[in-house]
N, C-alpha and C positions, 0 to 999 in steps of 0.2 A: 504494500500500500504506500509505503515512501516515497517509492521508486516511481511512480505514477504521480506525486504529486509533485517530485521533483519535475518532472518532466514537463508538467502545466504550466511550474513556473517562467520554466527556461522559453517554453514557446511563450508564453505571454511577456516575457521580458523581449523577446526578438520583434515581436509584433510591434511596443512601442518602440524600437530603436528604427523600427522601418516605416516611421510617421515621415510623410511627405515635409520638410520645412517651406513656411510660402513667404518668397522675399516680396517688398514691395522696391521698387526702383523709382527714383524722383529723380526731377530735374526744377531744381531749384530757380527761381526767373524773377524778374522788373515786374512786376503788372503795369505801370503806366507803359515803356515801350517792347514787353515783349524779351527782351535779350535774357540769355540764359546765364544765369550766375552760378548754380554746382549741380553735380549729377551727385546723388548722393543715395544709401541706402539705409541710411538714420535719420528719423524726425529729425528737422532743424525750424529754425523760425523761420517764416516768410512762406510767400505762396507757391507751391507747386506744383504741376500735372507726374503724372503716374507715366513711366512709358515699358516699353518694353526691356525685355534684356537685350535683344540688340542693341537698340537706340542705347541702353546705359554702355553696353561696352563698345561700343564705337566712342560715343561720348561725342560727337558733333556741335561745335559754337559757332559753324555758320547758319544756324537757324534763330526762330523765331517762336514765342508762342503764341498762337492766333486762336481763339475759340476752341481752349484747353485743348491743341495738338501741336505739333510743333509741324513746323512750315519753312520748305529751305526757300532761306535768301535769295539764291539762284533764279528761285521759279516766281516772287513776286515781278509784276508786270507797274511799274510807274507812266504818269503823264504828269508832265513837267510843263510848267506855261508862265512866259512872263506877264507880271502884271507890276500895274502903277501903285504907288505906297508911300507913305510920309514917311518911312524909315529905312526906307530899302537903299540903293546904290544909285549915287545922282548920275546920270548919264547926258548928252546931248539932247536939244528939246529935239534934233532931226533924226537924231540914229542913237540906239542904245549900243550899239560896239562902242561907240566915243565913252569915255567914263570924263566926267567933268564934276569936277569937285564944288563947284561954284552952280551950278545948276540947281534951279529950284526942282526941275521932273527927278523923278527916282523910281524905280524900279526894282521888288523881288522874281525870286523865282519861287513859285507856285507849286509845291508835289501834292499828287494825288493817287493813292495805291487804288490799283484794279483790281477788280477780285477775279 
């Protein structure tokens, strides 16, 4: 009879050593623009999305996070457009190539992400 409860033991101790462990993987990020600040696999403070284990062992900083997933750099699509502005870059009132320092016109540049 020992010998039999030894043996329930030893299987029930194998059973729990054979418990799945479940990491979570984060990628720690800016919430105002997005940039990723640590991949990490410990609670830290600040906000961040879940990713996979690739994504952690790659570990990629030319992304972005966009509507909790990450998003390369690469593949956003910008439109760029100049406009007029009381604080932007004084230019020529005939041609914005001239930069004129003395110039009351000024001029930024305008971006706008594409989705």
């Amino acid at each position: 009879m020992l010998d039999a409860e030894f043996m329930k033991l030893i299987n029930a101790s194998v059973q729990i050593a054979n418990k799945p462990v479940d990491f979570t993987y984060r990628l720690y990020y800016n919430k105002d623009t997005g940039e990723p600040i640590a991949y990490s696999m410990e609670e830290l403070k600040g906000d961040f999305v879940t990713v996979t284990k690739e994504q952690y062992t790659v570990g990629r900083y030319d992304v972005i996070v966009k509507d909790d997933r990450l998003v390369s750099k690469a593949s956003i699509n910008y439109l760029r457009k100049l406009v007029p502005s009381a604080n932007g870059i004084a230019c020529c009132k005939t041609n914005v190539l001239i930069l004129d320092e003395t110039s009351s016109t000024k001029w930024k540049l305008k971006t706008k992400e594409l989705l």
